[in-house]
N, C-alpha and C positions, 0 to 999 in steps of 0.2 A: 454509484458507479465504482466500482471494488476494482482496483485496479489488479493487472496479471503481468507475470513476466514471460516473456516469449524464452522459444527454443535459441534464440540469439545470443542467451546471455552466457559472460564470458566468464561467470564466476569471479567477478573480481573484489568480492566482498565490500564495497562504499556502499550500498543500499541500506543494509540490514540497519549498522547500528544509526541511521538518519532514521529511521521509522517510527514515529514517538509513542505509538499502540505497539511495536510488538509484532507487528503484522508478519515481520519479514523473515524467513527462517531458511535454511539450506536443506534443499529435495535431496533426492537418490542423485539427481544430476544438475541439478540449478537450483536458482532460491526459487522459494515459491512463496505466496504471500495468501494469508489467511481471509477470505474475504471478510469473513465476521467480525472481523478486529481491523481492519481498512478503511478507515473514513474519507482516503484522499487526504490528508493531512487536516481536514477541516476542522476549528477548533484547536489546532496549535499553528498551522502557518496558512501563509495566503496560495501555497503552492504546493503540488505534493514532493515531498522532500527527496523521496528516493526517483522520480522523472528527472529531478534538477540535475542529480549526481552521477546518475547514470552514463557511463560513455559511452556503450552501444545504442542508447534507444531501443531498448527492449521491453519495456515497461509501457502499456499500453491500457486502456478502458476495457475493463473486463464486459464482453457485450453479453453475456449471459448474466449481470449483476449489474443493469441499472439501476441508478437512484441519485435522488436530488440533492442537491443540496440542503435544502430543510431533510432529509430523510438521513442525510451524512452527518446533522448536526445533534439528531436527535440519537443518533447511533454512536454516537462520540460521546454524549451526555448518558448513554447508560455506558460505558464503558468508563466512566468516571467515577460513578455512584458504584459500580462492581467492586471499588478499589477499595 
């Protein structure tokens, strides 16, 4: 479940550097967040870091990128091993 950021967001940069993959980067006009590099923060915290910070609530489950949790952990552990 690859998290997205909606048309909501106010650009207020607290997301990005909370992303501990890297996910999070600045669009043509808001951040947008990499699904491939997204694990929901799984494998570094029990939450995802950038939902916590966020003051809009813009940050939402990407529904075109579901996945489990075993499948976020397994996607976090090759993202480790790339390193």
């Amino acid at each position: 479940m690859a998290l997205i950021i909606t048309d909501e967001c106010i650009n207020c940069d607290v997301c990005e550097p909370e992303c501990p993959n890297g996910a999070i980067s600045q669009g043509e006009e808001i951040y947008q967040i990499n699904p491939s590099l997204c694990t929901e923060c799984v494998g570094h915290y029990n939450e995802p870091q950038c939902v916590e910070v966020c003051p809009v609530d813009c940050i939402i489950i990407n529904p075109e990128m579901v996945e489990s949790k075993e499948q976020l952990q397994v996607k976090y552990q090759a993202l480790i091993a790339s390193k």
